[in-house]
N, C-alpha and C positions, 0 to 999 in steps of 0.2 A: 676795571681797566678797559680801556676802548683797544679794538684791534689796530689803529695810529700807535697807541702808546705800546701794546706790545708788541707788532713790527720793532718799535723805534730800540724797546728793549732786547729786544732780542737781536738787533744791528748792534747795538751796543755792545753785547755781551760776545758777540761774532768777534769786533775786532777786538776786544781786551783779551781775547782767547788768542786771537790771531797773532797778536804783540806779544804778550809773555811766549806764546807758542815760536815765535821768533829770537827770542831770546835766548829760551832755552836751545832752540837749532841750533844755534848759532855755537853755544856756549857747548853743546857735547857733541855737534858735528853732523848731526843724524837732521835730516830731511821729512820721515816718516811721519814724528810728533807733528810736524808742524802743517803736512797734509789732513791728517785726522782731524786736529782743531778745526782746518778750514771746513771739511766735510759736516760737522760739527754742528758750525755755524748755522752752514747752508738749508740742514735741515730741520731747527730750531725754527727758522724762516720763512721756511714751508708751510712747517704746522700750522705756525701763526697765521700765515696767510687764508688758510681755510675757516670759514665764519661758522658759528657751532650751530645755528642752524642748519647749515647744509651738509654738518657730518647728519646730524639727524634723519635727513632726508636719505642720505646713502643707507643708513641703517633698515629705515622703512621698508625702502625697498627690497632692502637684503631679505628682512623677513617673508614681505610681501611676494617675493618671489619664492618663499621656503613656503610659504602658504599655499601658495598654483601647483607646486610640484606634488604636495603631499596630497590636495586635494583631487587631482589628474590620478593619484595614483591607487587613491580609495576609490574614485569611478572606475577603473580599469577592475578593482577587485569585486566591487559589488555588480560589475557586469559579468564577470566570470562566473559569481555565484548566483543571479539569476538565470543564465544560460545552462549552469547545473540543475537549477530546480525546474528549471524548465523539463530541461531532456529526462530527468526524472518521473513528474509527471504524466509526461508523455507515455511512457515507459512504464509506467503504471496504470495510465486509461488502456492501452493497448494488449494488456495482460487482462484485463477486468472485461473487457470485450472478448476476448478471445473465450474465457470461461465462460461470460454470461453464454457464446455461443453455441461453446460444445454441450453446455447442458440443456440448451433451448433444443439442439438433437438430441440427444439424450431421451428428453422428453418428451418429445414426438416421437421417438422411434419404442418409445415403453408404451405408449398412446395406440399407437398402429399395434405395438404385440399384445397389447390386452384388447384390441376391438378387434381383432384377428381369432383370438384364445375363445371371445365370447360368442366368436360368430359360427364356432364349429357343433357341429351335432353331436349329441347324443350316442346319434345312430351311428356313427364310426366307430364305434364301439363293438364287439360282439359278446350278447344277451349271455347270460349263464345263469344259473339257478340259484349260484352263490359263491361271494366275490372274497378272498383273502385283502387282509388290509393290506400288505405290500403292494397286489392287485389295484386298487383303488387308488392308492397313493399313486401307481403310477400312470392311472386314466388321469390323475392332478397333473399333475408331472407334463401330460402332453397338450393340457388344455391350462394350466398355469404358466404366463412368462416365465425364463428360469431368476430372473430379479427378484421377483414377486412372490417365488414358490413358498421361501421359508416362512414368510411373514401369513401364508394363506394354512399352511401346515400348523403353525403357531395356532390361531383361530380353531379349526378344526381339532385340535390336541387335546383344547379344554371344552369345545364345547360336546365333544361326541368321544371321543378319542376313535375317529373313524369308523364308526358303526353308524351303516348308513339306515339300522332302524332302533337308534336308542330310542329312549322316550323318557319323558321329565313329569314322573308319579305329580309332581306339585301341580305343574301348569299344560302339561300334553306336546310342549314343545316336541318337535320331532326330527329324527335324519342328523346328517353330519352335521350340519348348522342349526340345530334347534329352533326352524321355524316355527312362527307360532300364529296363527294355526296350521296346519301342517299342511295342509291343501294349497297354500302357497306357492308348491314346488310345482303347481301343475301348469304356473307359466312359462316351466322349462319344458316339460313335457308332462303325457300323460302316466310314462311308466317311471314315474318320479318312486314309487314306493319298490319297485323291482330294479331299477337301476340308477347305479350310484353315480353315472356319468351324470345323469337327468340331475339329480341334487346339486353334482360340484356345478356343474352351469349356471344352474340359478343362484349357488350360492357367490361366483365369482360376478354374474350380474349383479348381483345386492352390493357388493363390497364396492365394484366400480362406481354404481349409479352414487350410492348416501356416501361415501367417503371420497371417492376418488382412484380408491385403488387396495388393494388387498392389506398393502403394509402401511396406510391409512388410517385403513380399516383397527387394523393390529398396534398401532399408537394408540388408538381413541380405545380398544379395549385393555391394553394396559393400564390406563390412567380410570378407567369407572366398572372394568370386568367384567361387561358387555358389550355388546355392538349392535 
């Protein structure tokens, strides 16, 4: 049917509505019916009047426009959530800085207490004929970082248990650290064999220089039970 012919139909149908709707006015007195038919009509009219391509188009764009919003509204979200992961990150290099920091001091300042510990004498000591291990532990004690001590005491526990003149019947190793050979100790001093400050010096030079540092030291003998 062409939009001519339902116009024409639907004018048609307008006024045979309009007629009997007159009729019956007429016939029960009431006015009301016979506006409704007109109204009826008018909008029968309308409809037809609009070509069904162009609802199509209304439609489109209806969507079209449901499309822009929704799309507007998932950028609005995925910017929120990169601005989260952002400040996130951020927030996390900022943390990872601060630590890499404080241990970079850290590390210097254990650096400075063990070239400090190794730079001291012997001779600050005073000489005795014979030293109690408490005594000895505590010349450690002043010439060991206090970080460092347990891990240098550990070492010393197995290898001497603080007898600064053991000796190893197998190989002659000798002193708290069972150098081998025993004249070793004479690059801390000469009274390496009478005093035990002379031994722990050398022995915390040895642990600094081939490890790195006493509790180094005391990792690498845990894992092969010497050093």
């Amino acid at each position: 049917m062409s939009r001519i012919s339902v116009r024409g139909f639907a004018v048609a149908s307008a006024t045979a509505v309009t007629a009997v709707g007159s009729v019956v006015g007429v016939a029960s007195g009431s006015t009301a019916q016979t506006n409704d038919a007109e109204a009826t009509a008018s909008d029968s009219t309308l409809l037809a009047d609009i070509p069904v391509g162009y609802q199509a188009q209304v439609q489109t764009a209806s969507l079209t426009q449901q499309a822009s919003v929704q799309a507007i509204a998932a950028d609005e979200s995925a910017k929120k959530d990169a601005e989260e992961a952002a400040r996130k990150a951020a927030a996390k290099t900022a943390i990872a800085k601060k630590e890499a920091a404080e241990k970079a001091a850290e590390e210097a300042k254990e650096r400075a207490e063990l070239k400090a510990a190794a730079s001291r004498s012997a001779s600050d000591f005073p000489i005795k004929s014979s030293y109690s291990i408490a005594e000895i532990q505590a010349m450690a004690q002043q010439m060991v970082p206090s970080g460092q001590f347990q891990c240098f005491s550990n070492i010393v526990d197995h290898e001497s248990d603080w007898n600064p003149q053991a000796v190893n019947p197998s190989s002659g190793a000798y002193g708290l650290f069972q150098a081998l050979p025993a004249g070793k100790y004479a690059s801390a001093g000469a009274d390496w064999r009478t005093n035990p400050a002379t031994q722990i010096k050398w022995g915390l030079n040895y642990m600094n220089e081939r490890y790195g540092s006493p509790c180094d030291a005391w990792a690498f003998w845990q894992a092969n039970h010497w050093y």
